[in-house]
C-alpha positions as CSV (number, residue, x, y, z in Angstrom):
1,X,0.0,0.0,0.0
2,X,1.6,3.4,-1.1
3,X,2.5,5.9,1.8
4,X,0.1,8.4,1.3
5,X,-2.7,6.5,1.3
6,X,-1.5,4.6,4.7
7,X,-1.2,8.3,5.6
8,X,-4.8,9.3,4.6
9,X,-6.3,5.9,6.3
10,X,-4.6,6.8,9.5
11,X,-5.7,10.4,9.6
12,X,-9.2,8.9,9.2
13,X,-8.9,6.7,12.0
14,X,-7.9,9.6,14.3
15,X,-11.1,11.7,13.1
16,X,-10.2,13.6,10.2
17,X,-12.4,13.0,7.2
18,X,-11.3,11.4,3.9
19,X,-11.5,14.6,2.1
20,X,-9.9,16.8,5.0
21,X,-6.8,13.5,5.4
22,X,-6.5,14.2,1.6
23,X,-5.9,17.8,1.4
24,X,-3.5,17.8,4.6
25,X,-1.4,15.0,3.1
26,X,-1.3,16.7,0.0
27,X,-0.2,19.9,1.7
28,X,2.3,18.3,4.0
29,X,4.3,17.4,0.3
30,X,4.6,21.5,-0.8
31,X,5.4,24.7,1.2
32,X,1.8,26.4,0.2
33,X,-0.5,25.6,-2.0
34,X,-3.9,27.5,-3.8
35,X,-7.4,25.6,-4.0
36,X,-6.7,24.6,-7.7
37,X,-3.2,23.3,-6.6
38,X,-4.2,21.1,-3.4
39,X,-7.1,19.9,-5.3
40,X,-4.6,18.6,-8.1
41,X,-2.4,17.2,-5.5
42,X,-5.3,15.0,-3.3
43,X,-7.7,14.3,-6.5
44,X,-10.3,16.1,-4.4
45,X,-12.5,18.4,-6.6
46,X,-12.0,21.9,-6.0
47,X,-15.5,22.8,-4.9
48,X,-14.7,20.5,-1.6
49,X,-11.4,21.5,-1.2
50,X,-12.3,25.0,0.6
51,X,-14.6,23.2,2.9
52,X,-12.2,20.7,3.8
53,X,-9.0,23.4,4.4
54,X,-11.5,24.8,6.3
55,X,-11.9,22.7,8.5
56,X,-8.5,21.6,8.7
57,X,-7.8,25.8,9.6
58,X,-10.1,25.5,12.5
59,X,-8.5,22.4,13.6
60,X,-5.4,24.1,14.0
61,X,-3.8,22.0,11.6
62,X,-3.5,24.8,8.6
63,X,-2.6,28.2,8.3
64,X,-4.6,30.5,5.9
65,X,-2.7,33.6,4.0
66,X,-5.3,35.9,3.1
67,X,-4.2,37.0,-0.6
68,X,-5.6,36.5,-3.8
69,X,-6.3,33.5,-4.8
70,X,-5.8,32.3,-1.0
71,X,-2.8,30.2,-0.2
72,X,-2.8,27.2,2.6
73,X,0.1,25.6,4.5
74,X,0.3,22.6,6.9
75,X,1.9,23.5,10.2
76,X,4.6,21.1,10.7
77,X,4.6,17.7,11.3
78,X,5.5,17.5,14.7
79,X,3.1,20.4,16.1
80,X,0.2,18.8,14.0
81,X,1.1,15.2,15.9
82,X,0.7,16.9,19.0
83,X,-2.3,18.8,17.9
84,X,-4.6,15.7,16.7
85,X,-3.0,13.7,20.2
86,X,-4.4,16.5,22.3
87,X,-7.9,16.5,20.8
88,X,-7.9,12.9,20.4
89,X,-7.1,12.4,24.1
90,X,-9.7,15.3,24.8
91,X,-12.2,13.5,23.1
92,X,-11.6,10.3,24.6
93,X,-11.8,12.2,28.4
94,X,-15.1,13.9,27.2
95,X,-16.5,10.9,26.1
96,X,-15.3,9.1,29.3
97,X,-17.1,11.5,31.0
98,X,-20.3,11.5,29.0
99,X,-20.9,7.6,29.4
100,X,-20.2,7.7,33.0
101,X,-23.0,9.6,33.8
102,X,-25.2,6.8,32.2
103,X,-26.9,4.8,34.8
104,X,-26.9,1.2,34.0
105,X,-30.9,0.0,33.9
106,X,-31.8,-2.3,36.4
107,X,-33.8,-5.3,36.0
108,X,-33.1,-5.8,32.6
109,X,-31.7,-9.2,31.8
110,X,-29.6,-9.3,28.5
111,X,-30.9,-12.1,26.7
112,X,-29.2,-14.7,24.2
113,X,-25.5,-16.4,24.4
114,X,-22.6,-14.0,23.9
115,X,-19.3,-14.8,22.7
116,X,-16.4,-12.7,24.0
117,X,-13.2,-12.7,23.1
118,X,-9.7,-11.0,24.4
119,X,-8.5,-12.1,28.1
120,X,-9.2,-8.6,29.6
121,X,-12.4,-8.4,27.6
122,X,-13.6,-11.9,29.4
123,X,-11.8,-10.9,32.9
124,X,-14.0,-8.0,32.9
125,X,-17.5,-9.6,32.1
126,X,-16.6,-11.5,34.7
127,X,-16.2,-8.7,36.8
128,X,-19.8,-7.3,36.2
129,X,-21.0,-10.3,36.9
130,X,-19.2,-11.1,40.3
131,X,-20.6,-6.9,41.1
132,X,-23.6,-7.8,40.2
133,X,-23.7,-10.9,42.5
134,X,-26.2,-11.4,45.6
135,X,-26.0,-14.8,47.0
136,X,-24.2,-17.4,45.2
137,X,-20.8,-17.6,43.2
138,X,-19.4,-20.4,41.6
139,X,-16.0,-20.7,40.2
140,X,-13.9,-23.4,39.0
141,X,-10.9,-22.6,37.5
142,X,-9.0,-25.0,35.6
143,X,-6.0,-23.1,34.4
144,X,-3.9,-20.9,36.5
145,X,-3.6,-17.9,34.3
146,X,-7.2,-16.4,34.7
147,X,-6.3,-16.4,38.6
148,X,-5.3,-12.7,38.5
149,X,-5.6,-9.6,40.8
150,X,-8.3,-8.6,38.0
151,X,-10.2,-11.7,39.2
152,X,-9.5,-12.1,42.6
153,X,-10.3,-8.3,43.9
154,X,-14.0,-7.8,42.7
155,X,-14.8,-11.9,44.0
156,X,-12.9,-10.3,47.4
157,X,-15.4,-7.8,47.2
158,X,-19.0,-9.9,46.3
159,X,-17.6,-12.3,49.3
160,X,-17.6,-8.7,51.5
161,X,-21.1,-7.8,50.3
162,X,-22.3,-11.3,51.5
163,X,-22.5,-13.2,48.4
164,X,-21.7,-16.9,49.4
165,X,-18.3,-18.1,47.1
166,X,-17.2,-21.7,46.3
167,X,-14.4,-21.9,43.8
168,X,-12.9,-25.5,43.1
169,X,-9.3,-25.3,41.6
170,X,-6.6,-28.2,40.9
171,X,-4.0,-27.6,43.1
172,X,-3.4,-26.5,46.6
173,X,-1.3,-23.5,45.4
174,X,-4.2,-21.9,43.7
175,X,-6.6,-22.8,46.6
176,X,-4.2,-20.8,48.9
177,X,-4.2,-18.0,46.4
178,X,-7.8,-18.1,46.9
179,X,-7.9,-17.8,50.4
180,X,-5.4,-15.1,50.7
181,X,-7.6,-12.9,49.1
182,X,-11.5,-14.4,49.8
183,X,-11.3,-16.1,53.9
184,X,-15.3,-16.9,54.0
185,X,-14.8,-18.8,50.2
186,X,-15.3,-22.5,50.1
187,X,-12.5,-23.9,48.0
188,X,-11.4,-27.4,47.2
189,X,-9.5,-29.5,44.9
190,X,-11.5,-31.2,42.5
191,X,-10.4,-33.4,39.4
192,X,-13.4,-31.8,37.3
193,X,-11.0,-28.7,36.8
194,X,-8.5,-30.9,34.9
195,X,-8.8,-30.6,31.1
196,X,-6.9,-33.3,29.2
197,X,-8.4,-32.7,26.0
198,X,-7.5,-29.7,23.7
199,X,-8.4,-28.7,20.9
200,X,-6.2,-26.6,18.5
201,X,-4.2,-25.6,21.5
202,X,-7.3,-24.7,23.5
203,X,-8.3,-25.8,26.7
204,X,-10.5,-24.8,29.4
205,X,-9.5,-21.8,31.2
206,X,-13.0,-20.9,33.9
207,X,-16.8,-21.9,34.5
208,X,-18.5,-19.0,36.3
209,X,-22.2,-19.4,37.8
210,X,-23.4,-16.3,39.4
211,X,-26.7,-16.9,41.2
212,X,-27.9,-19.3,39.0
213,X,-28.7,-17.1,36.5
214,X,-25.6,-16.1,34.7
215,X,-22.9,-18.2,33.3
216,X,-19.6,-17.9,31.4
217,X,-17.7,-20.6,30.0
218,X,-14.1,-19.6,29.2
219,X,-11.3,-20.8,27.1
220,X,-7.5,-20.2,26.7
221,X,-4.7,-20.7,24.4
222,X,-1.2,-19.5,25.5
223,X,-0.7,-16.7,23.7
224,X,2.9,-15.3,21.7
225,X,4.5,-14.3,24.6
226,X,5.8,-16.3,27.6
227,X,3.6,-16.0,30.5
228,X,0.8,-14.6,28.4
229,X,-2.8,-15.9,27.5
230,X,-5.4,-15.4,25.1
231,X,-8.9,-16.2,25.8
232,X,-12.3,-16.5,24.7
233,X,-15.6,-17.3,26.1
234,X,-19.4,-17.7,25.6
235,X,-22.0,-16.4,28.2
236,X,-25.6,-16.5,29.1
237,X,-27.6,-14.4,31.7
238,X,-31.6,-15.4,32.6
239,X,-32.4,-18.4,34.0
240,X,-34.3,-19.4,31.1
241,X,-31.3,-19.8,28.5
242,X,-30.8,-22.9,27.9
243,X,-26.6,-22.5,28.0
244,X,-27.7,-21.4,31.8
245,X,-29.9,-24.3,32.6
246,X,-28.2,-27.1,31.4
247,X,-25.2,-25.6,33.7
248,X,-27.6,-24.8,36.3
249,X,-28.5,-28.4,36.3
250,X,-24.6,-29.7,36.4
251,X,-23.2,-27.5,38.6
252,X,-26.3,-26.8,41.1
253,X,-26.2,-30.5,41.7
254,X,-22.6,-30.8,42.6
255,X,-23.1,-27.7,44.7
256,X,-26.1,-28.6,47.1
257,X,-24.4,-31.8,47.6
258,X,-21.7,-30.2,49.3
259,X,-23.8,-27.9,51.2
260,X,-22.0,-24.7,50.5
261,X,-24.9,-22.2,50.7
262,X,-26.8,-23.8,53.3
């Protein structure tokens, strides 16, 4: 792909439009330039050109010389990096702000089976689920990698509120890690965790119940660095989804058994 157009692309993607990405790039390759000349230079037609130096002018990313015809030059390279980085970043902290102020509806169950992937994008699903939490949490964790601080702090925290935890793990190690953080959580060893099939490198990484109503399945791959993990997973939430019921009926069976709610 030639320069330029990774140029114009990548202007685009930080908010510029394809017209405006074209007349800065083309400016960036002559010290000034008329209408007639940038449109030339960008193959934008002339009649869009002024709105789109406009624009880039108001931007701060132009500079207009008011003679006759009018003349346009790009600020440098540098200052216009620093220009589109501050209003990106602005953007981004207004928009932060904006959907913060959104207050999540209550009692409104999200209905179907979801398929996630990315280990931070699962870890924090996971997270709204454990937040959301009232009175039961079930956890077994079959691979050692999703037992992070990411995981660990918020299933701290729905232990604190009173939510009941039972987490069954494959090794004394991670049961200890457990404990560290979550005292009042019921964990054991259990061979149920251990995963000896794979499948294209993939093997289970989590199983997450929450209240008998909301379920993730999870699983992981090592990913292309040491100590790293990718992961994907597939959740459910309403006790009528079928993906929740059919776990429901495994893993609420295993649990009364063992009394861990009572």
């Amino acid at each position: 792909m030639p320069t330029e157009e990774q140029a114009v692309q990548l202007l685009q993607e930080l908010g510029l439009t394809e017209y405006e990405s074209r007349c800065f790039v083309a400016l960036t390759r002559v010290p000034v330039a008329t209408a007639s000349q940038i449109a030339a230079l960008s193959d934008v037609p002339r009649s869009r050109v002024y709105d789109a130096v406009e624009r880039l002018h108001r931007r701060g990313l132009v500079d207009v010389q008011q003679s006759d015809p009018r003349e346009y030059r790009a600020i440098s390279k540098d200052t216009a990096i620093q220009t589109l980085r501050d209003q990106y970043e602005a953007s981004l902290e207004a928009t932060d702000e904006a959907l913060s102020k959104l207050r999540r509806s209550k009692g409104l169950e999200e209905q179907g089976a979801w398929a996630i992937s990315d280990h931070e994008h699962v870890t924090e699903r996971v997270g709204t689920f454990l937040e959301d939490a009232t009175d039961e949490i079930y956890v077994l964790l079959a691979d050692d990698d999703v037992l992070d601080q990411e995981f660990l702090e918020p299933l701290a925290a729905a232990s604190d509120r009173g939510a009941g935890v039972m987490v069954e793990v494959t090794t004394a190690d991670e049961r200890d890690r457990v404990l560290a953080h979550v005292p009042d959580a019921t964990v054991s060893i259990t061979e149920l965790a251990a995963d000896p099939a794979t499948i294209e490198a993939k093997r289970l990484g989590r199983i997450v119940m929450i209240d008998r109503r909301r379920v993730l399945v999870g699983a992981v791959t090592d990913g292309p660095r040491p100590g790293r993990i990718e992961e994907s997973a597939i959740w459910a939430s309403g006790p009528d989804h079928g993906l929740v019921v059919g776990l429901r009926h495994i893993l609420g069976a295993r649990i009364d058994t063992q009394d861990v709610f009572e």
